[in-house]
C-alpha positions in Angstrom: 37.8 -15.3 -61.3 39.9 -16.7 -58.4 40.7 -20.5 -57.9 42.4 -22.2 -55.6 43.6 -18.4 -53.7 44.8 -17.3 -57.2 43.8 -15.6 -60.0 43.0 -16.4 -63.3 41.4 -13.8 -64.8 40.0 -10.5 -65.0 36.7 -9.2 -66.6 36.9 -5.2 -67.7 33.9 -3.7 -69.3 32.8 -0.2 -70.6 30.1 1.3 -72.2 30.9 3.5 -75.3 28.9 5.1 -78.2 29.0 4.1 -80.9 27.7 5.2 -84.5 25.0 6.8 -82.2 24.0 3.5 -80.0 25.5 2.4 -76.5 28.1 -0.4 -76.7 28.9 -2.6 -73.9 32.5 -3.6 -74.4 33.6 -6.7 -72.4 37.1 -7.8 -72.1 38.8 -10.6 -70.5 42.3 -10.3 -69.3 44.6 -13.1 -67.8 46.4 -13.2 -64.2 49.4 -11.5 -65.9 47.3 -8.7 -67.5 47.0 -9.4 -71.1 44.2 -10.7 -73.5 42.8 -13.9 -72.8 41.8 -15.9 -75.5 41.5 -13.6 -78.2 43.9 -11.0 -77.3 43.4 -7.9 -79.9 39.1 -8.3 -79.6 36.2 -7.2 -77.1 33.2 -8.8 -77.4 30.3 -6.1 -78.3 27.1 -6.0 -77.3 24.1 -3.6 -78.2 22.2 -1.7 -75.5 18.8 -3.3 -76.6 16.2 -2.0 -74.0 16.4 0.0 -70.4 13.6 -0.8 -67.5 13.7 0.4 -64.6 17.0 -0.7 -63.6 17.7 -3.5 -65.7 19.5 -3.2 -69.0 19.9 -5.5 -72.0 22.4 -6.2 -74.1 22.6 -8.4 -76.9 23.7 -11.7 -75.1 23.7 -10.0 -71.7 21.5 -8.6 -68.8 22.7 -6.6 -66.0 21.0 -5.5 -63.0 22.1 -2.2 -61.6 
């Protein structure tokens, strides 16, 4: 997220496996590089369903 020309902060995901699901890892990082907010935790969500090209998540859709 920019404002005013600068930034504020950064938003990293990956997907990972986990105990044999998909995991969408999301993690926010602030204009200096480190953890915003909570700076030791991701917020995880569980692939729920794939169509077409449209994943869910729980708490999140993306569109690819």
């Amino acid at each position: 997220m920019v404002q005013d020309n600068k930034l504020v902060f950064s938003e990293f995901f990956m997907l990972v496996r986990e105990e044999g699901r998909i995991v969408l890892r999301l993690k926010l990082l602030g204009n200096d590089f480190t953890g915003w907010k909570e700076k030791d935790k991701s917020v995880n969500s569980p692939l729920l369903e794939v169509k077409g090209k449209t994943a869910w998540f729980g708490g999140l859709t993306d569109q690819l």
